[in-house]
C-alpha positions as CSV (number, residue, x, y, z in Angstrom):
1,X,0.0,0.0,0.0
2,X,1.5,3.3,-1.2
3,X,0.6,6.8,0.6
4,X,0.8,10.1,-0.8
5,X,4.0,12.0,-0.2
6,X,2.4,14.9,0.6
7,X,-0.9,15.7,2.7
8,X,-4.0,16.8,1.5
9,X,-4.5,20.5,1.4
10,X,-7.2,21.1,4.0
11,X,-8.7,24.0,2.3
12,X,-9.5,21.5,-0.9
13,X,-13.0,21.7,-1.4
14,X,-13.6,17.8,-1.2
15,X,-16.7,17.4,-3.1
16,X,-14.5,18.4,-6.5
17,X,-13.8,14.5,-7.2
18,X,-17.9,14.3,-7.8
19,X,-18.1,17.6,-9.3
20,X,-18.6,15.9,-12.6
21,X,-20.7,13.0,-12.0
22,X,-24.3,12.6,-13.4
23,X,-26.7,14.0,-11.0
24,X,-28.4,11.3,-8.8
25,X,-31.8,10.8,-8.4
26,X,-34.0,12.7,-6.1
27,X,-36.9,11.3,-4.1
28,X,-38.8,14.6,-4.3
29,X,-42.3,14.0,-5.6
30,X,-42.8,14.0,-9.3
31,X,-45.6,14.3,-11.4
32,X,-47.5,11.3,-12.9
33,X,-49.9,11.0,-15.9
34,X,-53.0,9.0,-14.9
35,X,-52.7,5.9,-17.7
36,X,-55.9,5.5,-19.7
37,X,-58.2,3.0,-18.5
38,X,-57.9,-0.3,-20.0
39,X,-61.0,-2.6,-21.9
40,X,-60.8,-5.3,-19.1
41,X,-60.3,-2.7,-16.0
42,X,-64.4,-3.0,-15.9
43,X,-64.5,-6.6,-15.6
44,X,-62.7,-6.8,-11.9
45,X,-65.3,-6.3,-9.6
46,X,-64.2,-6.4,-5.6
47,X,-67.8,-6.4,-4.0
48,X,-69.3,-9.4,-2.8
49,X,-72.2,-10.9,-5.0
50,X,-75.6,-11.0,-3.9
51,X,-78.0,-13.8,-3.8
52,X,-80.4,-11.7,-6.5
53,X,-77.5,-11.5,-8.6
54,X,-76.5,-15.4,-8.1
55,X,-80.6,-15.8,-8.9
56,X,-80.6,-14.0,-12.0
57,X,-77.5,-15.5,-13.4
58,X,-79.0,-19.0,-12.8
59,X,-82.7,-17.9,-14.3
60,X,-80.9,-16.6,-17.6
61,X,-79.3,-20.1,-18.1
62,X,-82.2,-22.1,-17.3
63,X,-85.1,-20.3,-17.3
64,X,-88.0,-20.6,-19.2
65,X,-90.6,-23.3,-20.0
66,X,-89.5,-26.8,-19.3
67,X,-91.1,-30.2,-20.7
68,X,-90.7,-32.5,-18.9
69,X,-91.5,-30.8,-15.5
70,X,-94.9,-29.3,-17.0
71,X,-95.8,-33.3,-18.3
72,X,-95.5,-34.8,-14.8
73,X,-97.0,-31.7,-13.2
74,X,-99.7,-32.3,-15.7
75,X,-99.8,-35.8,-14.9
76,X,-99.9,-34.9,-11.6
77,X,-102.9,-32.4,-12.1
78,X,-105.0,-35.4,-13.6
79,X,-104.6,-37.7,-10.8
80,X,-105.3,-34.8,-8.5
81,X,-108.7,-34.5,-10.4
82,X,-109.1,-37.5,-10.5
83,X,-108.9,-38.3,-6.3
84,X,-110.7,-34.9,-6.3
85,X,-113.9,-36.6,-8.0
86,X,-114.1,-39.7,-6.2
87,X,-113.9,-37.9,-2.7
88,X,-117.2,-35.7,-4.4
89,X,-119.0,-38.8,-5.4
90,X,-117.8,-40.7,-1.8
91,X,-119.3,-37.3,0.3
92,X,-122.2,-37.1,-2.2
93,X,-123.0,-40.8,-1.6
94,X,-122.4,-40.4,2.8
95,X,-124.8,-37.3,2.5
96,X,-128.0,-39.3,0.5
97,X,-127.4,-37.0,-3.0
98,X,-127.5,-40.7,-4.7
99,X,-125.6,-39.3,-7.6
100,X,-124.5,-42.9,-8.9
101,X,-127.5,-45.4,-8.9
102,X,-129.7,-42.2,-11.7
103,X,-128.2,-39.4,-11.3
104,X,-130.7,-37.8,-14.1
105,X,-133.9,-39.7,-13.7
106,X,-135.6,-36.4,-12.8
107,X,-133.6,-34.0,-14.1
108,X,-131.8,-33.1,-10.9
109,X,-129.4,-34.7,-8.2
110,X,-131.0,-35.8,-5.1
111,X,-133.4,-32.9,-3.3
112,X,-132.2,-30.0,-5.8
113,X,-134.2,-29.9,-9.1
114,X,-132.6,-29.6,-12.4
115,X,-131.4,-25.8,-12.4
116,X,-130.1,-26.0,-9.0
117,X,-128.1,-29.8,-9.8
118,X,-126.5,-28.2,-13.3
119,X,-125.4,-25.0,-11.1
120,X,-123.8,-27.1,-8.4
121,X,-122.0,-29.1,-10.8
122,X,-120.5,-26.2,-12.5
123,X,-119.1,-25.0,-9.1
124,X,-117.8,-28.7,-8.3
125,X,-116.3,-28.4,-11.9
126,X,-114.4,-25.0,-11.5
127,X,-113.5,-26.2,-7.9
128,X,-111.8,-29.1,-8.9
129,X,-110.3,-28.2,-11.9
130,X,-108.5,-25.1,-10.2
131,X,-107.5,-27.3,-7.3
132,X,-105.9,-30.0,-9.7
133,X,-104.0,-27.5,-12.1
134,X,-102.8,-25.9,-9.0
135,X,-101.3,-28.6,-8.2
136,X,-100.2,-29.3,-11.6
137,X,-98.6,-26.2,-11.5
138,X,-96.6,-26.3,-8.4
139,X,-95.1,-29.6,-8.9
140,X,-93.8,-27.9,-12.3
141,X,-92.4,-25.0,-10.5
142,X,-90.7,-26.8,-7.7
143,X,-89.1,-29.4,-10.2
144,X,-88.1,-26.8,-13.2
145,X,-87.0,-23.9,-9.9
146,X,-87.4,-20.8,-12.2
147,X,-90.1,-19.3,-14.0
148,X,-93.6,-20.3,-12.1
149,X,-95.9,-18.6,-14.3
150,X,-94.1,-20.2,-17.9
151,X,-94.2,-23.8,-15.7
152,X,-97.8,-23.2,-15.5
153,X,-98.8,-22.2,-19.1
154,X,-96.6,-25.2,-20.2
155,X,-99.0,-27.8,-17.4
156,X,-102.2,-26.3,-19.4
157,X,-100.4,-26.9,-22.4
158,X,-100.0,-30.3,-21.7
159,X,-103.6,-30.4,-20.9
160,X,-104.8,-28.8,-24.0
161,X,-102.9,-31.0,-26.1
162,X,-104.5,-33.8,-24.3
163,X,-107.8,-32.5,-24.7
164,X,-107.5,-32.4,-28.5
165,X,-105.8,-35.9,-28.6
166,X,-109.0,-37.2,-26.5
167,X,-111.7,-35.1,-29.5
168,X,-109.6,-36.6,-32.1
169,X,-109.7,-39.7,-31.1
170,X,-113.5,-39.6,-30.0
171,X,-114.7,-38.2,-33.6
172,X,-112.5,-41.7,-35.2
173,X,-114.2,-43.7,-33.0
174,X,-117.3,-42.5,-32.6
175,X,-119.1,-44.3,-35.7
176,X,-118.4,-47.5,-33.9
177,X,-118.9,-46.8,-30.0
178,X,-120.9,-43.9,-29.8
179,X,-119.7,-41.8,-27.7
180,X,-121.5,-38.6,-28.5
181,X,-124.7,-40.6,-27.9
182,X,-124.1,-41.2,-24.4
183,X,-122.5,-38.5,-23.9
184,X,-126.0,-36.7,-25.0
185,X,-127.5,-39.2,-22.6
186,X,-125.6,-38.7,-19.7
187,X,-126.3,-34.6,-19.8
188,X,-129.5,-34.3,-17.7
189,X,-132.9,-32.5,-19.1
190,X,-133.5,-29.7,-17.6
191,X,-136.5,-27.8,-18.3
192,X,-135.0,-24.7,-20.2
193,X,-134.7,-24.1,-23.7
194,X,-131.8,-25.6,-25.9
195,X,-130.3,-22.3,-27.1
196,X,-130.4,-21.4,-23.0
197,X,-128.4,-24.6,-22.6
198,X,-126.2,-24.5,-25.2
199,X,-125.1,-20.9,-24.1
200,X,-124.6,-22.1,-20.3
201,X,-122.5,-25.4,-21.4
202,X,-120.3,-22.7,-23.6
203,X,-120.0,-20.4,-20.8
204,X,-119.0,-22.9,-18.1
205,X,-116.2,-24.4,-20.5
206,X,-114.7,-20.7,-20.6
207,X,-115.1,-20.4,-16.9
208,X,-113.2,-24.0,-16.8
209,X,-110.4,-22.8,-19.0
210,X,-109.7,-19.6,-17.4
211,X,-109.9,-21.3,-13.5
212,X,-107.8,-24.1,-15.2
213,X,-105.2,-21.9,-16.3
214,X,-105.2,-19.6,-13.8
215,X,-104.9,-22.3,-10.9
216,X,-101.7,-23.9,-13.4
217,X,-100.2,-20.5,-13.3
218,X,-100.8,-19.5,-9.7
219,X,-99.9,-23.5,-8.7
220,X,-96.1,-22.8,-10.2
221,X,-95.7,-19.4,-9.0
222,X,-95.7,-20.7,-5.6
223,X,-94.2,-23.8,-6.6
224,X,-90.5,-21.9,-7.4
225,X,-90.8,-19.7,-3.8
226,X,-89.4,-22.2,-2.6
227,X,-86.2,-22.4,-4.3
228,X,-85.7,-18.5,-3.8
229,X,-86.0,-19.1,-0.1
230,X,-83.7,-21.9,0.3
231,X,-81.2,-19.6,-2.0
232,X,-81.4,-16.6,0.2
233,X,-80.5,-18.6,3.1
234,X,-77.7,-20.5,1.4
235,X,-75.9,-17.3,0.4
236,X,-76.6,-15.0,2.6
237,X,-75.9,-17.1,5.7
C-alpha cells in the first residue's frame, strides 16, 4: 500500500472529485400522468355478490318453460282430479245425494231440481279443476325452480294438447262406440230451452279454462318460492 508524499491540502474543497458525476436521483415528488383505463379494467369487480344476482344469473341459463317438469306436473294435475272426483262422489254418496244409482232420472241430483243440480256441478267443476292445475302447476315450479308462471302455461299446455288428442280420437271412433250418444245421454234435461243450454254449457267451458289456467299459473308461481327461499338462506348465511 503506497501513501501520498504529501498531505491533502485542508482548504480543498472535497466534493470536487464528484463535481462531474451525473446527477443522482431525487426522491422529491414527481408528477404522474394517470394511464388511460384499459377494456378489461371493468371486468374486476371487488364487491361481494348477492343472492339476486346469483338468482338472476342462474334464471338466464335455465329459465324458461321446461317439458318435462310441465308433463309430470300435468300428470300430476289429472290424478289430482281424479282423487278430487271420487272424494265428491264418496261425500255425495255419505250425505244421501245418490248421484251414482240415476243421477238424471228427474232431471236433478238428489233434493235439488234440475237448475239447482247443473249449477252445483259447475261450481264442483271450476273447484276441482283449479285445485288439480294448481297442483299441476306447483309440482312444475318446484321441479323446473325458475319461472312459475311459464311452468304453469306449459301444465295447461299439456292439458290442451291432451284434450285435442282425447276429441280426435273420440270423432274416429265415434261411428263404432258412440260416444256422443251417451254423452248426450248422460247430460241431464233440464226444463229450459236448448239455445239457453247451449249458451250455459259454452260459458261454463270458458269459466273451466280460465280457473284451469289460472290455478296452473298461480300453482307454479308458488311452486318456485321455494327455491328463492332456500337460495337466500344458502348465500346469505
Amino acid at each position: 500500500m503506497s501513501y501520498p508524499l504529501y498531505p491533502a491540502d485542508p482548504n480543498r474543497d472535497p466534493a470536487e472529485p464528484f463535481r462531474n458525476l451525473e446527477p443522482a436521483t431525487t426522491t422529491a415528488s414527481t408528477a404522474v400522468i394517470n394511464p388511460a383505463p384499459q377494456p378489461w379494467d371493468d371486468l374486476v369487480d371487488d364487491r361481494p355478490i348477492t343472492s339476486e344476482e346469483v338468482t338472476e344469473r342462474q334464471r338466464e341459463a335455465f329459465g324458461g318453460p321446461k317439458i318435462g317438469s310441465a308433463f309430470f306436473g300435468w300428470l300430476t294435475a289429472m290424478a289430482s282430479a281424479a282423487i278430487l272426483a271420487g272424494a265428491v262422489v264418496v261425500v255425495a254418496a255419505v250425505t244421501g245425494l245418490d248421484v251414482i244409482p240415476d243421477p238424471w232420472a228427474t232431471g236433478g241430483i238428489g233434493p235439488f231440481d234440475g237448475l239447482t243440480a247443473g249449477w252445483i256441478v259447475i261450481g264442483v267443476l271450476l273447484a276441482v279443476g283449479f285445485v288439480s292445475f294448481y297442483c299441476g302447476g306447483y309440482v312444475a315450479g318446484r321441479m323446473a325452480r325458475f319461472s312459475g308462471a311459464a311452468q304453469g302455461l306449459a301444465v295447461w299446455g299439456w292439458a290442451l294438447v291432451a284434450g285435442i288428442a282425447v276429441a280426435v280420437a273420440i270423432a274416429l271412433l265415434d261411428g263404432r262406440f258412440g260416444f256422443v250418444a251417451a254423452g248426450r245421454d248422460a247430460v241431464p234435461s233440464i226444463p229450459v230451452s236448448p239455445d239457453l243450454v247451449t249458451v250455459a254449457w259454452i260459458a261454463g267451458a270458458v269459466a273451466l279454462v280460465v280457473v284451469s289456467l289460472g290455478g296452473a299459473v298461480l300453482g307454479g308461481t308458488v311452486g318456485v318460492r321455494y327455491h328463492r327461499r332456500v337460495d337466500r338462506v344458502g348465500l346469505d348465511d
